[in-house]
N, C-alpha and C positions, 0 to 999 in steps of 0.2 A: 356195562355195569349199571348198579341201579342212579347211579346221581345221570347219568346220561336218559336212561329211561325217564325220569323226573323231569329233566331240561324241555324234554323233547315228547310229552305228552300236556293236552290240555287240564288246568286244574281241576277244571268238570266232569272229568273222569280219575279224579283220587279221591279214595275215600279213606280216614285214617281210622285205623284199628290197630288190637291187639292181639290179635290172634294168633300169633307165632312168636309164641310163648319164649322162645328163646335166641329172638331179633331184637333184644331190646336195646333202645338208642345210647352213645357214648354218651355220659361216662359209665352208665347201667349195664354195660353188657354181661357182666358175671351175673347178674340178678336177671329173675323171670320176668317177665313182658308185664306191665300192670295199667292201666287205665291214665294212670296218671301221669303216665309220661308223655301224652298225647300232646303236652305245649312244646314239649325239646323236639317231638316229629314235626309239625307243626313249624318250628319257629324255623327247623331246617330244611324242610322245603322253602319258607319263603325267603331263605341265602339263596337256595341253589339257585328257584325260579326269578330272586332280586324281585319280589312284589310284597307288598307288606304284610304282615303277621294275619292281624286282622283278617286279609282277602283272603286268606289262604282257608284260616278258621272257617269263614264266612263260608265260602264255598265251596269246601268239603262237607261241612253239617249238610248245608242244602240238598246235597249230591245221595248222602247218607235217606236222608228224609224222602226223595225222588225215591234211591233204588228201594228202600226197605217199606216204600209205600205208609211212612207214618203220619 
């Protein structure tokens, strides 16, 4: 399942988005995917992988900025 995929991948290979428009995080799930819910993904990776908010933030942008060459 995806919390296992999460545990068990490095954070330097997650990148958050919203793309799948209709994945959006609890308690949003009847509602469409939108930008802004990026801190409740965000805050939920760093329960799963137990590392602080901040790293997580941190080093998803980075990851973002790396693959999209910005």
């Amino acid at each position: 399942n995806i919390i296992n995929v999460i545990k068990n991948i490095d954070l330097e290979y997650i990148v958050l988005e919203t793309d799948s428009p209709y994945l959006t995080p609890e308690p949003y799930r009847k509602y469409k995917n939108e930008s802004m819910y990026i801190p409740l993904i965000s805050k939920k990776i760093s329960e799963i992988k137990e590392v602080g908010e901040e790293l997580v933030m941190n080093t998803t942008t980075e990851s973002a900025y790396r693959i999209f060459d910005f």
